[in-house]
N, C-alpha and C positions, 0 to 999 in steps of 0.2 A: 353418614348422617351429619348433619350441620347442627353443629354447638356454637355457642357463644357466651360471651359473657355481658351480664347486665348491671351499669353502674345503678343503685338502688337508693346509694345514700351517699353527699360528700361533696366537696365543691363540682364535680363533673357528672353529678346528679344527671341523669336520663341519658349516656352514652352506649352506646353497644359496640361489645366490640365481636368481629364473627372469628371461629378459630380454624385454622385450616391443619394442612399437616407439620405446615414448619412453625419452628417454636416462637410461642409470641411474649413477648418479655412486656411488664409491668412497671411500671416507675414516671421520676419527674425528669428525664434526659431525656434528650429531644431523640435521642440515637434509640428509644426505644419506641415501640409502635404506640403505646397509648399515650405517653405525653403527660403525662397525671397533672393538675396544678395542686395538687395536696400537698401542703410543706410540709406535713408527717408521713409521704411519704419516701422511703429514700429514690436515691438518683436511676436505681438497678434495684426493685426491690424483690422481686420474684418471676418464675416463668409458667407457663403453660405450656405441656410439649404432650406431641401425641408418641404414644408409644402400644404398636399395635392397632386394637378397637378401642383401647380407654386412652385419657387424657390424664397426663401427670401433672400437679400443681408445685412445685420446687423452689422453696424461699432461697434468697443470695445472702445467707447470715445476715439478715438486715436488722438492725439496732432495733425496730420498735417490733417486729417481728412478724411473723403469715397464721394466720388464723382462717382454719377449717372450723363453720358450728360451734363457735364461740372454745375450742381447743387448739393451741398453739400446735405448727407442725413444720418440719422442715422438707418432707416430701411424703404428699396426699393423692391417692389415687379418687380422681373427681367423681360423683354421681349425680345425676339432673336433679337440682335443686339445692346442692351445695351452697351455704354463706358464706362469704370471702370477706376478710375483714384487714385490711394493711394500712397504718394511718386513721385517718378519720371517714375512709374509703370503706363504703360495704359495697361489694359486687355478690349476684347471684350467678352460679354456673346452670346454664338451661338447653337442654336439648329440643332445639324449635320444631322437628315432627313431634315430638309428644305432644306439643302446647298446638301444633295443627291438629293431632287427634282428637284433640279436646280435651288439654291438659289447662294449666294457666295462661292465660294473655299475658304477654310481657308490654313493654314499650318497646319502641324503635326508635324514636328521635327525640330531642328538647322535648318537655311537653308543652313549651311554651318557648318557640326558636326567635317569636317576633320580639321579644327585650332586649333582645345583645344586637338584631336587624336594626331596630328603630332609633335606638338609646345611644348605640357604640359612634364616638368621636361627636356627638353631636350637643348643645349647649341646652342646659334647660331652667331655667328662671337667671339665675346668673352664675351657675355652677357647667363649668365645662367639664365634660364627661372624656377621662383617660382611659387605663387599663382596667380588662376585666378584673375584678379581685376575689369573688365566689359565684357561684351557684347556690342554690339552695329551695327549698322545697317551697315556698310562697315569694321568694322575689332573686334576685340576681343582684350581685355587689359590685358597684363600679368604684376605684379609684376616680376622685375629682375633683374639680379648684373652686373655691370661691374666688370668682373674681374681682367682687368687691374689696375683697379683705385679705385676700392673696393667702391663703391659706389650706392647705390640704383640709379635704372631706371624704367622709363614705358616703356613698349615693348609692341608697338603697331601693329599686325600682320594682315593681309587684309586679307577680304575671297578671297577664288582661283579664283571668277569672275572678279576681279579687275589685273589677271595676267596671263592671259590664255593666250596669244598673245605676242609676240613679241614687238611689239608695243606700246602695253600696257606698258610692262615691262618696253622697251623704256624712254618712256614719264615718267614714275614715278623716274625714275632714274634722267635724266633730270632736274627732277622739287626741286628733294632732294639735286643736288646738289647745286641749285641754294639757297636755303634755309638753309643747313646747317652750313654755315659761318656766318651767324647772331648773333649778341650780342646784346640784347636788353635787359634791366630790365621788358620791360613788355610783351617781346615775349618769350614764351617758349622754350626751347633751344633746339637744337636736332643737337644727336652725330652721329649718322651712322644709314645708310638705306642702305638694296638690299634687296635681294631673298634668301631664303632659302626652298627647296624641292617646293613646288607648290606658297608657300605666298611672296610676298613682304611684307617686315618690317620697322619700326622706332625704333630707340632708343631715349628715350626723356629722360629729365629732370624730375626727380621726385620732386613734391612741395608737399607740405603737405597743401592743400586746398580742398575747395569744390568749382561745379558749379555752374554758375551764375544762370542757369536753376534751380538748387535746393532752392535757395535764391529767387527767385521771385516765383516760387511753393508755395515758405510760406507766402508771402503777403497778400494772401485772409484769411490767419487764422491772421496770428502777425501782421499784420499793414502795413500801407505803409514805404516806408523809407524816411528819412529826404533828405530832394534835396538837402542839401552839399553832404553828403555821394554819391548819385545817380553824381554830378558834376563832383565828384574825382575817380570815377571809370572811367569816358566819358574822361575825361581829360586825364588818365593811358594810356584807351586803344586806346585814338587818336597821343598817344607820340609812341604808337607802329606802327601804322599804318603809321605814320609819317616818321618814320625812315624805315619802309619797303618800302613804295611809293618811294623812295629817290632812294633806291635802283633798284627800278621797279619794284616791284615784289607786285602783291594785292593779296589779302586773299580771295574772293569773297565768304564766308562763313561764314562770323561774325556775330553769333548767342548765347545766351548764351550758349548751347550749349559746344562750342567750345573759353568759356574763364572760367578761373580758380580766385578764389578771397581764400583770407588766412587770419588771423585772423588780422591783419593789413590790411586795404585795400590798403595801397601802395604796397602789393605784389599782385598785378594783373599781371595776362600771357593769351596773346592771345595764343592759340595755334593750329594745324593744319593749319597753313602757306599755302599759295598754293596746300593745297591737293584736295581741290575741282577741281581744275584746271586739275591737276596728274590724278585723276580721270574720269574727263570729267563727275562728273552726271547732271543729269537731274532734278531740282530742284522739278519738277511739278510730278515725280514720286513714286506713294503711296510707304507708310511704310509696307504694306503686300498684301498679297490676296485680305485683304475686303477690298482696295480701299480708306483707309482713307490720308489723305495729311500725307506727313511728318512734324515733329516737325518744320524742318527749311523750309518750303517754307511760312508760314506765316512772315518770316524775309526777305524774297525776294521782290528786288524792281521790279515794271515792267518789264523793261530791260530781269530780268534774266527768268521769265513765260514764255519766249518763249523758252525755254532747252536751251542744250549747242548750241555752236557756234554763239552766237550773243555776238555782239560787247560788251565789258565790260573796265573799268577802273574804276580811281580811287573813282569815284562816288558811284561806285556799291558797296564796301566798305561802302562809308557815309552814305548810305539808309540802309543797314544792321544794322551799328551804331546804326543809328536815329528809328530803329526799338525797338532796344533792350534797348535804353534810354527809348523809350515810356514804353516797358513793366517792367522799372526798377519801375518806375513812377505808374503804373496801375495795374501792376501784372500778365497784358498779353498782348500778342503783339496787332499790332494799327488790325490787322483786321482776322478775326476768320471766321470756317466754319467747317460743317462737308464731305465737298467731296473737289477733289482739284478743280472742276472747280468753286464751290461757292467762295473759296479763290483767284482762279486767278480772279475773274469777281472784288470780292473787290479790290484786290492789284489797278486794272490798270484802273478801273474807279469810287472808293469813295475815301472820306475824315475821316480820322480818327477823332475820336469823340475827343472832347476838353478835352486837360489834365487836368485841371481845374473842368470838369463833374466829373473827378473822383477822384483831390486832389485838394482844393483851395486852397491849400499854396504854389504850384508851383509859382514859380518867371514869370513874365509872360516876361522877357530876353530871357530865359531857357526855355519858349515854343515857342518864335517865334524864335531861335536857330533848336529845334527839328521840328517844322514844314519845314523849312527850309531843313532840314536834308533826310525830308519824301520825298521832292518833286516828281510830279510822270515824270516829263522834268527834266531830268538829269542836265540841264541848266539851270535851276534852281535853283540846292543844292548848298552849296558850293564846289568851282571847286575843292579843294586841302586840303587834311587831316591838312594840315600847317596854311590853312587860317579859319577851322576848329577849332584847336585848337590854335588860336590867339584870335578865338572869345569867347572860354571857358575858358582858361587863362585869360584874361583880366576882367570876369565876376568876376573870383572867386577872384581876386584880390581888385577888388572894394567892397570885401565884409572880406576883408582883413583874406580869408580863407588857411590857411596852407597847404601846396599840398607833 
C-alpha cells in the first residue's frame, strides 16, 4: 500500500514526501531525504521505518522534540491520518488508496510552484531577489538586496491567487499604500509594494529575529516564560497597535505568527500590517486538502468565524492580542481542535481554561487584564489599544519593571 507523508504547514508547506520500505529519515541535513528548511528543526530529527504492514514513526532525542496528535512521543506506531508536528513543521501521515477510495484529497505539489519559477534570482523594482527564506500559505519569502540603498530585505511575493483580478490587485495596492509610511519601533517597516509578472510583492525590513510562533513551540519542552518577559512583549506589541489604531488602520491578524522577537526583547515588530484585509481571507478556511484549521484561526475572536465581511475594529486586534498573551503564558492558544468547526464552536461559545491551571505564578492583574482581553462581546474587551496599554504600563510600573 503506498503511504506517504504530507507537509500541511511550515516553511516547506505543500511537499510530499512517498514512503517506501527503507527508512526515511526527517531533518535539515542534506544527508537526509527530506532536507527540511525549518530551523526548528534539528539536523537528524526523526525517522519513518516500515516494520512489517505498519510504519514506525521514531524521534533521534531531538531537543524541540516528535509529536504524534498534539502528544510528545519517542516511538509511534503510524495510522492514516496521523499529525506530525517537529519544529514549526506539521506533516500529515496519509495512506493514498484510502484517499483514492474516496477518503480525503491530499496535495502533491507547491500549490503554487510558479513564485520560486518566476521570482528566483531574478530582479524586481530595484530589489534583487537571493535565497529562498520561507514558504508559507499566501506568499513565499525571499532573501533580497536593495540595490539602491545596499541593504538586506524580505521580499515577500503572493501566490498568483491573491492577484488574478483586477480588483484584487486594486485593493492590495490600496492597502500598501496606506501602510507603507509607517514608522514604528515595533512595526515592521515596509519599503515598496506592486506587481510584478503574475505576483504582488512587499519589500520589508530585514530583522535578524525569530517568530513568536517558534518561541512558544518550545514552551512545552523549555519551560514556561517568566510573566515579566510575557508583560514586555504585550506592552511592545500594544505600542504598535497603538500608534497603528491612531492612524486607522487594524492589523486583524495578530497571531504569533505574524510577530518577530530578537535577542533583545525590545526589538519586537508586528508585521503583515493590513494584509489580512488586502487579502480579504477567510479565517475559518483549512490549511490544505485534509481540512485541518489553520494555525491562525485559533487566534480568531468570534467576530472574525464568521469570514470576511463582518464588521471588525479595533477590538478584533485586542482578542488577537489576548490570544497570543494566553498562549505566551501556556504555550498554546486559549482554545484548540482538530477540524475548524470544533475550533469555531470553542471560539464563540467556551471559556478558556485558567491561566493559572497552567502557570501559578501568573500575577492574577495580568489574568484578569487577559481575560478581559479574550471577551467573546467585543464590549466587553477593552475599547482601545491606548486604554489597553494604560493598563499594562501601569502594571509593569508598580512592579518597578524596565520596559
Amino acid at each position: 500500500m503506498a503511504k506517504r507523508l504530507i507537509v500541511l504547514a511550515g516553511p516547506d508547506e505543500g511537499r510530499v514526501f512517498p514512503l517506501k520500505d527503507e527508512a526515511f529519515l526527517l531533518g535539515r541535513s542534506r544527508a537526509t531525504e527530506s532536507h527540511l528548511i525549518d530551523p526548528l528543526v534539528s539536523r537528524v530529527h526523526c525517522q519513518v521505518l516500515r516494520e512489517g504492514d505498519r510504519f514506525l514513526l521514531v524521534d533521534f532525542d531531538s531537543p524541540g522534540g516528535t509529536f504524534v496528535n498534539g502528544k510528545r512521543v519517542e516511538r509511534h506506531s503510524l495510522h492514516g491520518g496521523d499529525l506530525i508536528r517537529i519544529g514549526n513543521t506539521r506533516l500529515q501521515f496519509e495512506d493514498a488508496d484510502e484517499a483514492e477510495a474516496g477518503g480525503t484529497p491530499v496535495p502533491t505539489t507547491d500549490p503554487d510552484p510558479s513564485v520560486t519559477q518566476e521570482i528566483s534570482g531574478e530582479k524586481i523594482a530595484h530589489f534583487k531577489v537571493e535565497s529562498l527564506l520561507a514558504r508559507g500559505k499566501t506568499a513565499v519569502l525571499f532573501h533580497a538586496r536593495d540595490t539602491k540603498r545596499n541593504i538586506p530585505v524580505v521580499l515577500k511575493v503572493l501566490r498568483k491567487e491573491f492577484s488574478e483580478t483586477e480588483a484584487q490587485v486594486k485593493r492590495f495596492v490600496d492597502m500598501m499604500k496606506q501602510v507603507m509610511p509607517l514608522r514604528h519601533t515595533n512595526l515592521l517597516k515596509i519599503y515598496a509594494a506592486g506587481k510584478a509578472k503574475h505576483h504582488c510583492w512587499i519589500a520589508e525590513e530585514f530583522v535578524p529575529c525569530e517568530s513568536l510562533a517558534a518561541i512558544i513551540s518550545r514552551i512545552e519542552v523549555a519551560g514556561m516564560l517568566d510573566w515579566r518577559q510575557v508583560l514586555r512583549i504585550c506592552i511592545y506589541l500594544t505600542r504598535g497597535l497603538d500608534y497603528a489604531h491612531q492612524k486607522g488602520i487594524f492589523h486583524l491578524n495578530v497571531t504569533p505568527q505574524n510577530i518577530l522577537i530578537g535577542r533583545d526583547t525590545r526589538v519586537t515588530k508586528l508585521t503583515d500590517l493590513m494584509l489580512a484585509a488586502a487579502l480579504q481571507g477567510d479565517p475559518t478556511r483549512p490549511i490544505s486538502a485534509a481540512g485541518l484549521p489553520s494555525e491562525e484561526l485559533a487566534y480568531m475572536p468570534p467576530e472574525r468565524t464568521h469570514g470576511p465581511g463582518h464588521p471588525v475594529d479595533a477590538r478584533t486586534d485586542i482578542y488577537c492580542l489576548g490570544a497570543t498573551m494566553y498562549a505566551l503564558f501556556t504555550g498554546h492558544p486559549p482554545f484548540q481542535g482538530n477540524s475548524v468547526a470544533e475550533v469555531v464552536k470553542k471560539i464563540r461559545d467556551e471559556e478558556p481554561m485558567s491561566l493559572k491551571s497552567h502557570m501559578l505564578g501568573v500575577p492574577e492583574t495580568l489574568e484578569a487584564i487577559n481575560i478581559q482581553m479574550l471577551a467573546k462581546d467585543p464590549a466587553d474587551r477593552f475599547q482601545t489599544a491606548h486604554s489597553l496599554l494604560k493598563a499594562l504600563e501601569n502594571y509593569a510600573k508598580s512592579h518597578n519593571l524596565p520596559l
